[in-house]
C-alpha positions in Angstrom: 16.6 -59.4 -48.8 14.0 -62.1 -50.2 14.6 -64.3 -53.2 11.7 -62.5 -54.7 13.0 -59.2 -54.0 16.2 -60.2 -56.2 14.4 -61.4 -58.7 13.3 -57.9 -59.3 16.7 -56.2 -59.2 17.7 -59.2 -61.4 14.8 -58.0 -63.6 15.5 -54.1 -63.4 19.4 -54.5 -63.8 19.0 -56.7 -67.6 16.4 -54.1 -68.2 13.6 -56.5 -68.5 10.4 -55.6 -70.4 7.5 -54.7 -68.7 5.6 -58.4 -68.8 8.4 -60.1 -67.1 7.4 -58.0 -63.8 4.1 -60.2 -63.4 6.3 -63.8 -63.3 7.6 -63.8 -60.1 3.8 -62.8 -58.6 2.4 -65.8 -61.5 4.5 -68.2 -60.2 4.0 -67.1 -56.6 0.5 -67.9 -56.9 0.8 -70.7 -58.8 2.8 -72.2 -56.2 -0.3 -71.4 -53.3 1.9 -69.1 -51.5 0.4 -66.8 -48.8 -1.7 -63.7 -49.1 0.7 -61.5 -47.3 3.6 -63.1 -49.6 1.6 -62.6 -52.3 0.7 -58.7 -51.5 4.6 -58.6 -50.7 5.3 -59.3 -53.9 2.4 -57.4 -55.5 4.0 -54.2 -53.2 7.8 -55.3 -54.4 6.4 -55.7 -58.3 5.3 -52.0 -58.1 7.9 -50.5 -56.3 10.5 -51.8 -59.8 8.1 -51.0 -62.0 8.2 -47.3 -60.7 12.2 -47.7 -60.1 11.9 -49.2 -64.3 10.1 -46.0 -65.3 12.3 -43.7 -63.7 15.4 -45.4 -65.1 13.4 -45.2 -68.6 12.4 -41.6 -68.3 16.7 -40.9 -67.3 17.6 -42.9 -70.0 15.4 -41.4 -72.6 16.2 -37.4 -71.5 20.1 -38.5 -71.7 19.8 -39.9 -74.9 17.8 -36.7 -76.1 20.4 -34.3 -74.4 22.7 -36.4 -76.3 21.2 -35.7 -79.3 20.2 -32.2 -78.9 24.3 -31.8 -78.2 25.5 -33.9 -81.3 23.0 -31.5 -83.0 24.4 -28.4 -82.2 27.6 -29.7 -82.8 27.0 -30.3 -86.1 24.9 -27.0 -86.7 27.8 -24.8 -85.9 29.6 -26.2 -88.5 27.4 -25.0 -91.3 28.0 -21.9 -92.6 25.5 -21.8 -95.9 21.9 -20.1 -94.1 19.7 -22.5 -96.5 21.9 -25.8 -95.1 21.6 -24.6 -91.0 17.9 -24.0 -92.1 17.3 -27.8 -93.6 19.4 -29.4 -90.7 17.1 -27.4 -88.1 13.8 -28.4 -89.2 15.6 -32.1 -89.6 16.9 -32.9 -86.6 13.7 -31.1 -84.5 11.8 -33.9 -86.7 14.4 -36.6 -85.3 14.5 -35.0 -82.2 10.7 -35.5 -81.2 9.8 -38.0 -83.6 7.0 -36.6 -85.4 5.8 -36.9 -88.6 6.4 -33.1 -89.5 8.3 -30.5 -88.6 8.8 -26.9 -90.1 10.0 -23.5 -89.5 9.3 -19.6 -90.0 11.0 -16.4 -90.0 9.6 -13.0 -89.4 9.5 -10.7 -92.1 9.3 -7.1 -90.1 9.0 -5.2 -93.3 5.6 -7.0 -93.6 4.7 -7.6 -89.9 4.2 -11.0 -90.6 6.0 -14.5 -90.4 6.4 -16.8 -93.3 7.2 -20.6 -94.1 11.0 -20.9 -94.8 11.5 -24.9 -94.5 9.7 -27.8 -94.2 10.6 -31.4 -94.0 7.9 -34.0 -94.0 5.2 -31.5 -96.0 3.2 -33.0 -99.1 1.1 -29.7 -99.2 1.8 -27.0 -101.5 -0.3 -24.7 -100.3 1.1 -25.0 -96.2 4.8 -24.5 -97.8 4.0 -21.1 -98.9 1.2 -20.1 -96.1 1.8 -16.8 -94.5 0.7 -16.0 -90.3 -0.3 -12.4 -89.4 1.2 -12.0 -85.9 -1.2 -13.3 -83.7 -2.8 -15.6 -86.5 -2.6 -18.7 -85.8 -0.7 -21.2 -82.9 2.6 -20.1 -85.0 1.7 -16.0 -85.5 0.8 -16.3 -81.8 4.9 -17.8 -80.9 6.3 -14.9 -82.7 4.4 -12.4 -81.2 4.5 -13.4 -77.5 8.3 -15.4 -77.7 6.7 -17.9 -76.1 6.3 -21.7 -76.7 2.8 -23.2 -77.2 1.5 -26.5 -78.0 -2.2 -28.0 -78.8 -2.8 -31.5 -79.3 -5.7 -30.8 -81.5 -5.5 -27.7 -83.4 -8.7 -27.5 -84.9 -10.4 -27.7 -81.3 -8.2 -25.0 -79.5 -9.6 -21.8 -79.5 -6.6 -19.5 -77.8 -5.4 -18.4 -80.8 -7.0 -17.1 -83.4 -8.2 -19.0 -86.5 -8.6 -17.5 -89.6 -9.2 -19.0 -93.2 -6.2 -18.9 -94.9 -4.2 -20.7 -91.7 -6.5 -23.4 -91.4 -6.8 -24.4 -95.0 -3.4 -25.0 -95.2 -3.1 -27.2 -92.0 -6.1 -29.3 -93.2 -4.6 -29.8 -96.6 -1.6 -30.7 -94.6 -3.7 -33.3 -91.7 -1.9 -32.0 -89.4 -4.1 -32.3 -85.5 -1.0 -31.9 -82.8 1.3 -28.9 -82.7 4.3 -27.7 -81.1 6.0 -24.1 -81.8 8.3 -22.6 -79.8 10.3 -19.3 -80.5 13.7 -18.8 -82.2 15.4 -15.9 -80.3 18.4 -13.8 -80.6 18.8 -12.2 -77.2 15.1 -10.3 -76.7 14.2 -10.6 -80.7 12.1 -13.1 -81.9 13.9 -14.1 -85.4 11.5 -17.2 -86.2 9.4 -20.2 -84.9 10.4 -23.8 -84.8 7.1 -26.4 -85.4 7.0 -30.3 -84.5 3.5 -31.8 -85.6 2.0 -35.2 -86.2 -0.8 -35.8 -88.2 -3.0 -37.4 -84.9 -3.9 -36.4 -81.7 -0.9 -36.2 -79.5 -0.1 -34.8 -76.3 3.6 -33.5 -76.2 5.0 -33.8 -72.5 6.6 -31.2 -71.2 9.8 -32.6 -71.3 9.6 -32.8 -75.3 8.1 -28.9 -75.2 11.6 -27.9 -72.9 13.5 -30.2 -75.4 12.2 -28.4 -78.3 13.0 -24.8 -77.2 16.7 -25.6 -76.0 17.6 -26.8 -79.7 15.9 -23.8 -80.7 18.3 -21.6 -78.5 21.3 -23.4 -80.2 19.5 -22.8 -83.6 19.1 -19.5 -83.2 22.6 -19.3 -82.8 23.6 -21.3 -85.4 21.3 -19.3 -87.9 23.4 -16.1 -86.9 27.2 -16.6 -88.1 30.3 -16.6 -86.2 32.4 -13.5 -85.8 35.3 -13.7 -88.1 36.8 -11.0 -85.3 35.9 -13.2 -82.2 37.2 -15.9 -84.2 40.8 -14.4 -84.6 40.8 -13.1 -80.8 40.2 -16.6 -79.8 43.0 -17.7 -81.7 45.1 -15.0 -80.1 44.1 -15.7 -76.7 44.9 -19.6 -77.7 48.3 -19.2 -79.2 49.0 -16.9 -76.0 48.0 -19.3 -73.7 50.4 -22.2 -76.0 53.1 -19.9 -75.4 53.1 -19.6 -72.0 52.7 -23.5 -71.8 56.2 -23.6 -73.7 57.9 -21.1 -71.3 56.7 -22.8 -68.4 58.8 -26.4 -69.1 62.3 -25.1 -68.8 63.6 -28.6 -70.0 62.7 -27.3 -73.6 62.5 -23.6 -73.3 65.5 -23.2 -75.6 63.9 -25.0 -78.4 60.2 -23.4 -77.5 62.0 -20.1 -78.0 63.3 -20.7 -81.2 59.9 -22.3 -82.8 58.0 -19.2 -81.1 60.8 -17.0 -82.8 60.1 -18.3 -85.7 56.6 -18.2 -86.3 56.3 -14.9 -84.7 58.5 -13.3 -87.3 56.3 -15.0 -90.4 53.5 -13.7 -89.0 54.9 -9.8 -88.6 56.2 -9.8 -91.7 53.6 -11.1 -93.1 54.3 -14.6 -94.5 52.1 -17.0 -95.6 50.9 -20.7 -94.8 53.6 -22.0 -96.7 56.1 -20.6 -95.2 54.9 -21.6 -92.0 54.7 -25.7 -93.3 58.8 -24.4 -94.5 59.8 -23.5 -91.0 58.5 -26.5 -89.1 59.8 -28.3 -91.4 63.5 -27.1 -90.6 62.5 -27.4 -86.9 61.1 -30.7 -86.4 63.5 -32.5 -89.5 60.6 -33.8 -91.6 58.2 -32.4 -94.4 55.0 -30.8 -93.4 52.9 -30.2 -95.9 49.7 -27.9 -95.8 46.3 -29.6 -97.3 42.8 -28.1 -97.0 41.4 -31.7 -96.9 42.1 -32.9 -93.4 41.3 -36.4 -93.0 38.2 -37.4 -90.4 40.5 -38.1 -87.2 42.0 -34.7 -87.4 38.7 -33.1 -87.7 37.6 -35.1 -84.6 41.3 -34.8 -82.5 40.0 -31.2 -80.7 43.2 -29.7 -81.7 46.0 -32.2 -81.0 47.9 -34.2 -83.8 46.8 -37.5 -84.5 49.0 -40.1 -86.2 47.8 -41.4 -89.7 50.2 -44.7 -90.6 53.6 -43.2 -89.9 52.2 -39.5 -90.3 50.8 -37.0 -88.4 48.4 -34.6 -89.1 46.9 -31.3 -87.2 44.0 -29.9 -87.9 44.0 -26.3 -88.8 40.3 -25.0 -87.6 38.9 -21.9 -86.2 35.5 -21.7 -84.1 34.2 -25.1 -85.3 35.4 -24.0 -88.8 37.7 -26.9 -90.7 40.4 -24.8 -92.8 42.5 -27.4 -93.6 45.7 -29.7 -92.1 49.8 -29.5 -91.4 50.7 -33.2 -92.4 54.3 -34.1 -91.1 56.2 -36.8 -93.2 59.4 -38.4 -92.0 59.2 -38.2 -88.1 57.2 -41.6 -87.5 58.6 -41.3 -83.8 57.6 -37.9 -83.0 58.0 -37.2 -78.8 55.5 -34.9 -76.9 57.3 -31.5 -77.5 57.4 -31.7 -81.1 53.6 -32.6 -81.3 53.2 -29.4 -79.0 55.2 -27.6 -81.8 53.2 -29.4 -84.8 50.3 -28.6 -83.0 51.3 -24.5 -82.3 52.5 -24.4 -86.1 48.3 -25.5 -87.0 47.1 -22.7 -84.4 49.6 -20.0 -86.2 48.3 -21.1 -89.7 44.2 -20.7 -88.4 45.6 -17.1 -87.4 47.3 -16.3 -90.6 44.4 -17.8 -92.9 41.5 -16.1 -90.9 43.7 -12.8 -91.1 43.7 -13.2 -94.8 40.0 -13.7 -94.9 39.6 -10.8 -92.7 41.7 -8.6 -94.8 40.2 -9.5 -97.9 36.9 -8.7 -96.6 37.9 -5.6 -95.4 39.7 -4.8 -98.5 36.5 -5.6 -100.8 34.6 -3.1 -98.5 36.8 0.1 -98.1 36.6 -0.7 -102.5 32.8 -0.4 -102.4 33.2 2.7 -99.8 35.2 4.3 -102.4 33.2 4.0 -105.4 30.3 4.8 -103.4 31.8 8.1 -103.3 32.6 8.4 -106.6 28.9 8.2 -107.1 27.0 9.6 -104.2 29.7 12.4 -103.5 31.5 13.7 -106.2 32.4 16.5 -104.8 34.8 15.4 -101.9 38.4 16.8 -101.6 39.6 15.2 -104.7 43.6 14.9 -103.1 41.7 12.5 -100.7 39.8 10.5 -103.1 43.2 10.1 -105.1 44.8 8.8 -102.0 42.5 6.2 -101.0 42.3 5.3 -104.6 46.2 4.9 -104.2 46.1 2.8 -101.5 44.0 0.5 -103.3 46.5 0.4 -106.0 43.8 1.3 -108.6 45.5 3.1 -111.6 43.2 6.4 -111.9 45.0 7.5 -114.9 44.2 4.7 -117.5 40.4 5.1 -119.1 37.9 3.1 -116.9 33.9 2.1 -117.7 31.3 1.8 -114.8 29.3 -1.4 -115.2 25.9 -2.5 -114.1 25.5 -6.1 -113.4 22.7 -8.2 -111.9 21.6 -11.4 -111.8 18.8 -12.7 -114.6 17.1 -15.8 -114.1 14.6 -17.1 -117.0 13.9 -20.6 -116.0 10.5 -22.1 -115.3 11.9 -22.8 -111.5 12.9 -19.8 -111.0 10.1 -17.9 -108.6 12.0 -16.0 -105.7 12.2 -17.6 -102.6 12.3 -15.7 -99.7 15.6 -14.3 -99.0 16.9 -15.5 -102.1 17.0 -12.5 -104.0 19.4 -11.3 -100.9 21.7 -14.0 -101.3 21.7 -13.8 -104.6 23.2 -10.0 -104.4 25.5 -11.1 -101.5 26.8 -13.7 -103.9 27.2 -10.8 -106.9 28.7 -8.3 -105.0 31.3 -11.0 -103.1 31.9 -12.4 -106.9 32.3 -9.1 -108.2 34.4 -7.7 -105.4 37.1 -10.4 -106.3 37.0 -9.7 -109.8 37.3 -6.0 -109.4 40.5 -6.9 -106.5 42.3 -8.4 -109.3 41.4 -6.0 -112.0 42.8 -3.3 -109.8 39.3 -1.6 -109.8 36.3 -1.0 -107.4 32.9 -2.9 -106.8 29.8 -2.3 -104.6 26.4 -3.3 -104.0 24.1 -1.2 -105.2 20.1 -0.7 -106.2 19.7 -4.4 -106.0 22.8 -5.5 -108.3 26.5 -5.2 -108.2 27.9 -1.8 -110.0 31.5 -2.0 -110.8 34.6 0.4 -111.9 37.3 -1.4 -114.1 40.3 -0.1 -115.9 40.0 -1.1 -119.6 43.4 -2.8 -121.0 45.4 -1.4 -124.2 42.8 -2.3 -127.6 40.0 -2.9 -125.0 36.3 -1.0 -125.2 33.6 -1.4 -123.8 31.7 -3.6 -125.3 34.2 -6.3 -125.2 34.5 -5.7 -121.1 30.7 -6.1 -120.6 31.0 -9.0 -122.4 34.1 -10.6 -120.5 32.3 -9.2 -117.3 28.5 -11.3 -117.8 31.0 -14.1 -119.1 33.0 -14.3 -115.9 30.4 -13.4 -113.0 27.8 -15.9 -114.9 30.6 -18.6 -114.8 32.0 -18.1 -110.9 28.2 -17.7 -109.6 26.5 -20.3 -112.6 23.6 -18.0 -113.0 23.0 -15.7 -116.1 24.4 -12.1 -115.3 23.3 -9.5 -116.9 26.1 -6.4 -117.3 25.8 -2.9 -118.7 28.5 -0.7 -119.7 28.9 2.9 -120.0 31.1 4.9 -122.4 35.1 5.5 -121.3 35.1 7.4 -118.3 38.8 9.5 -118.6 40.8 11.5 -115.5 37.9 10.0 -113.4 39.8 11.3 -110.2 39.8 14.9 -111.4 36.1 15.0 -112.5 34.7 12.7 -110.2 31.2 13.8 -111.6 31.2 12.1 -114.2 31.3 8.7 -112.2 27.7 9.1 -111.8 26.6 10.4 -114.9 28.7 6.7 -116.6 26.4 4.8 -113.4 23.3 6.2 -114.5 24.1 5.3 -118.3 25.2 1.6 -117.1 21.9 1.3 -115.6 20.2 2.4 -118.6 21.7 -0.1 -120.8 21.6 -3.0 -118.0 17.5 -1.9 -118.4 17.3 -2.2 -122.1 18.9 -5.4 -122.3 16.3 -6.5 -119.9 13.6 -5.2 -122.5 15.6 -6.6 -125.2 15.3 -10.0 -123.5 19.0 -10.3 -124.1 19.2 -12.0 -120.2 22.7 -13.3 -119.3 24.6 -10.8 -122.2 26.6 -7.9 -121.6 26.9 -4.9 -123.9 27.8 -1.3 -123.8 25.1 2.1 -125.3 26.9 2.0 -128.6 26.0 -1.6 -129.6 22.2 -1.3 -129.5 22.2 1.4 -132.3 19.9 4.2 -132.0 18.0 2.9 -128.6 21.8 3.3 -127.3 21.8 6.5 -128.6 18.9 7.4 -126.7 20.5 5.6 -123.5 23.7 7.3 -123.6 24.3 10.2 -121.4 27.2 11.9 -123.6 24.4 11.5 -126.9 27.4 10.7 -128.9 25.9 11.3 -132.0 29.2 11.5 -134.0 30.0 7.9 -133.4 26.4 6.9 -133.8 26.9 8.4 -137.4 30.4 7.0 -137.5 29.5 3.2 -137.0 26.2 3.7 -138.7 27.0 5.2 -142.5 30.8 6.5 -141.7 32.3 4.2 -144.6 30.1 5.9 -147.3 31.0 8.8 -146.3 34.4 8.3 -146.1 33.9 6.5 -150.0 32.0 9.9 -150.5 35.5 11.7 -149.6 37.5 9.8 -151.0 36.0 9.4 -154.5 34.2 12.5 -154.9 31.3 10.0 -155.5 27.1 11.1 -154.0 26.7 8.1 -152.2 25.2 9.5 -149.2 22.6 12.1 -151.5 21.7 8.6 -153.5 20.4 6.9 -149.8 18.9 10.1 -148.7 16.7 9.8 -151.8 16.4 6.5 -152.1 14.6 6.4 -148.5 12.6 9.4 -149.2 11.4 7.9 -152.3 10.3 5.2 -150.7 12.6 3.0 -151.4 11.9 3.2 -155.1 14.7 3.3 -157.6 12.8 4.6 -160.8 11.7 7.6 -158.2 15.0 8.2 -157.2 16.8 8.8 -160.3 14.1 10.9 -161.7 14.9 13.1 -158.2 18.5 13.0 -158.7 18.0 13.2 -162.8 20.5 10.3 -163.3 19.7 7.0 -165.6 18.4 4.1 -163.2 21.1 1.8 -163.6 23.5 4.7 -162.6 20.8 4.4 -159.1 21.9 0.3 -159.7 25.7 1.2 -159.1 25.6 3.1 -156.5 23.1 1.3 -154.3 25.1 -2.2 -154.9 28.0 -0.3 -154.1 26.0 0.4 -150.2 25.5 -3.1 -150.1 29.4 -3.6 -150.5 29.9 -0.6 -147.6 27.0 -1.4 -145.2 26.9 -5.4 -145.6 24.0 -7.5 -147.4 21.4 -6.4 -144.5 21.5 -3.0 -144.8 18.2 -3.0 -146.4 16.4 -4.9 -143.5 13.9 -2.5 -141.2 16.3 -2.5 -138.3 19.2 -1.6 -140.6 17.1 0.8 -142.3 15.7 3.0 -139.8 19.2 3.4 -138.4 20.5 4.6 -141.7 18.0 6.5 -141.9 18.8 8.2 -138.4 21.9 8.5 -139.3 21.2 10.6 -142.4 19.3 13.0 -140.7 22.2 13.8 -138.1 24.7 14.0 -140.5 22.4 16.2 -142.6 22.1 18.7 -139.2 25.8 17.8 -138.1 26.6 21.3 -138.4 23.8 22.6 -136.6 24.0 20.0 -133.7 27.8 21.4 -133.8 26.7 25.2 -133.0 23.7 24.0 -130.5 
């Protein structure tokens, strides 16, 4: 091999730039050799340079295979859709280097596909644009699930242009596009963009790039199974416990740790009482924390030592739960780690169990009040049963509530799918509150309704209240609750469940129109417009909190309270008119109407007040004949 020769492999092994590949030809020529050395060289100089590029071209797909893995590492970690969404449209950006990247989701209700995220966008007008499918480069992705690129969009005439679409990419300066399709199995969910704001031509390694993180975005956008979550931890703690029968030096003490955690799980203990009985195995003090520190998050499943502790991660498909931290056992040997480790596998079980139960819990609640509504008239010894099982006490009085959420802010236009979360978030919220109230929640008509049990000295109105109080605090969002009247032996008219919905609903509207956003409040407490909303028309206790302590005064003292207000209003609220209708002196009209101020309060008098006294007088005038209707 010639000097020269090594000079390049000197050259291509330090990874020299470019330039330094004309030196050894320079100084060849500088130094008069031959022409055939010279075209030697000249042959040789190429030959690395082509060797350089293809080293280049491996280097740079590695490091991008590299990424796109780290990438969808770190996706299927996410579990909120916004945060997967923003890390998507991210990392594409990183991924291909362009100035801009964004992506869409189809909307099949409208047949179209809209802008969800965008990172790099100073354009208003392209973060809200809308593509008809087959509008546009991106309308065209979503309805063929195919990738396509243009290095100058304005110029490229296979798709089809319309107005709307190219407004916003000109406000936007964007020339080169890339969009390829995000797909779950043969349906097209979305399209993933990369665009600069010049003419560029993206090589067909960055187009395959591009559509193999959208494969693991797709994913990621579509969450985990909690069930194929816990079957994995099956299979896993399976497959650990045939590891610990198969080394016979330890099978004793492998028995007794299995033994162990086996029993806690079938009768149902709890993550402490797992930390308790490795503790008694392995002679130290494990602990449970749901803050594992970053080496256990990174050890893949083994224990890691931390100073003189060690710590296992507790995780479940990607999914950091927490850590078993041992104290006390420094000098821990390879069959107890195997144990420490096992005990973190038994916990994921027991705390994905939990989760699963709960959720399953929450629904067969929400199946059950569904019933109560939509089908009143199932076998009513069934619906007591399941109500039984759910430990919800039928016998004590229970209100039906209405609750949504009511945002009034100046930044508070809908996003797309936010008005979805949003009632995920209300039912989930209201599904843990109903759990621990021993009463029932579903979602329903676009909010949350909800069947609680009201407490000894509770009404209504104060559990509409405490319900808007608590939702609005867990979700920090105004919620909006209505209440119905008592509903009483619900199980053994079941009917009446509906009729109490419909009434929650009613009030949940006026509050709306009363602009009372983020209250709660039951029919009775709007006065008259209640009255009107109930569906009992509980005219009696409209009566009763309107005027009942004058007539009661009226009772009691043999006094003509009431007869002094009935003519007092129909007089126009004229006291000289009044006592020449009731043929009394005026100051005797004085008394008695001072003595309504003392009943009724200062503001009885106001025009609210008024025309609900007034109301009031009427019914208790036709009382009796309401009675006999």
């Amino acid at each position: 091999m010639s000097h020269e020769h090594v000079s390049y492999l000197e050259l291509l092994a330090r990874g020299a730039a470019t330039e330094a590949y004309d030196r050894p030809v320079l100084l060849a020529r500088a130094s008069g050799a031959e022409p055939e050395v010279l075209a030697g060289l000249e042959e040789a100089k190429q030959l690395a340079l082509r060797v350089r590029a293809d080293l280049e071209g491996r280097r740079r797909r590695e490091a991008e295979l590299s990424a796109l893995f780290a990438t969808a590492h770190d996706l299927a970690g996410l579990r909120d859709l916004d945060a997967v969404l923003r890390a998507i449209v991210q990392r594409a950006r990183a991924l291909l280097g362009t100035e801009v990247s964004y992506l869409s989701l189809n909307d099949p209700v409208a047949g179209d596909t809209y802008m969800r995220v965008t990172e790099g966008s100073v354009s208003a007008r392209f973060q809200q644009v809308r593509l008809g499918m087959g509008e546009g480069l991106g309308g065209l992705v979503a309805q063929t699930a195919r990738p396509y690129v243009t290095a100058d969009y304005f110029g490229d005439d296979r798709f089809q242009h319309t107005g709307t679409i190219d407004s916003a990419v000109r406000d936007e300066g964007l020339v080169a596009i890339l969009g390829v399709p995000l797909s779950l199995g043969s349906q097209v969910i979305g399209v993933l963009f990369a665009a600069d704001r010049r003419a560029r031509v993206f090589e067909r390694e960055q187009v395959a790039l591009l559509g193999s993180f959208a494969a693991h975005a797709a994913v990621a956008i579509d969450t985990a199974n909690l069930l194929a979550e816990t079957r994995s931890a099956l299979a896993e703690l399976e497959r650990a416990n045939d590891i610990i029968r198969e080394h016979s030096a330890v099978i004793e003490r492998a028995s007794e740790v299995h033994d162990r955690l086996s029993e806690l799980v079938l009768r149902g203990g709890g993550v402490h009482d797992v930390a308790e009985a490795v503790s008694e195995v392995l002679g130290g003090t494990v602990e449970f924390t749901q803050t594992p520190a970053g080496a256990a998050r990174r050890s893949g499943g083994h224990a890691v030592r931390e100073g003189d502790d060690w710590v296992a991660a507790v995780s479940a498909g990607g999914e950091h739960l927490g850590a078993l931290v041992l104290r006390g056992r420094p000098d821990l040997g390879p069959v107890d780690l195997r144990t420490l480790e096992r005990a973190a596998l038994v916990t994921s079980l027991l705390l994905l169990a939990r989760r699963s139960a709960g959720e399953a819990e929450q629904r067969v609640r929400g199946e059950l009040l569904d019933d109560l509504i939509d089908a009143p008239d199932r076998d009513r010894r069934l619906l007591r049963e399941r109500a039984a099982r759910l430990r919800t006490d039928s016998d004590a009085p229970h209100v039906v509530l209405a609750a949504r959420i009511d945002r009034t802010g100046p930044d508070d236009t809908e996003r797309p799918g936010r008005e979805s979360a949003d009632r995920q978030r209300l039912w989930s919220a209201a599904s843990h509150l109903a759990a621990t109230r021993s009463g029932l929640a579903s979602a329903r008509d676009g909010g949350t309704v909800l069947l609680l049990p009201l407490s000894p000295g509770e009404d209504a109105t104060e559990l509409a209240r405490q319900t808007a109080r608590h939702l609005g605090g867990t979700l920090r969002e105004p919620v909006t609750v209505g209440a119905s009247a008592p509903v009483r032996d619900l199980l053994d008219h079941p009917d009446r469940v509906a009729g109490a919905y419909q009434e929650a609903r009613r009030c949940l509207d006026a509050l709306g129109l009363l602009h009372r956003a983020g209250e709660g409040a039951a029919a009775e407490d709007l006065g008259f417009l209640g009255l009107l909303l109930a569906d009992g028309r509980d005219i009696g206790g409209f009566v009763e909190r309107t005027i009942g302590q004058v007539v009661a005064y009226d009772r009691r003292r043999g006094t003509d309270l009431v007869r002094t207000l009935d003519a007092y209003f129909a007089s126009g609220m004229s006291p000289a008119r009044t006592k020449d209708d009731l043929h009394v002196h005026v100051n005797t009209v004085a008394q008695r109407l001072e003595r309504v101020g003392r009943l009724l309060g200062p503001d009885w008098q106001a025009p609210s007040r008024a025309l609900e006294i007034q109301l009031a007088l009427r019914l208790h005038a036709l009382s009796p004949a309401v009675c006999r209707a």
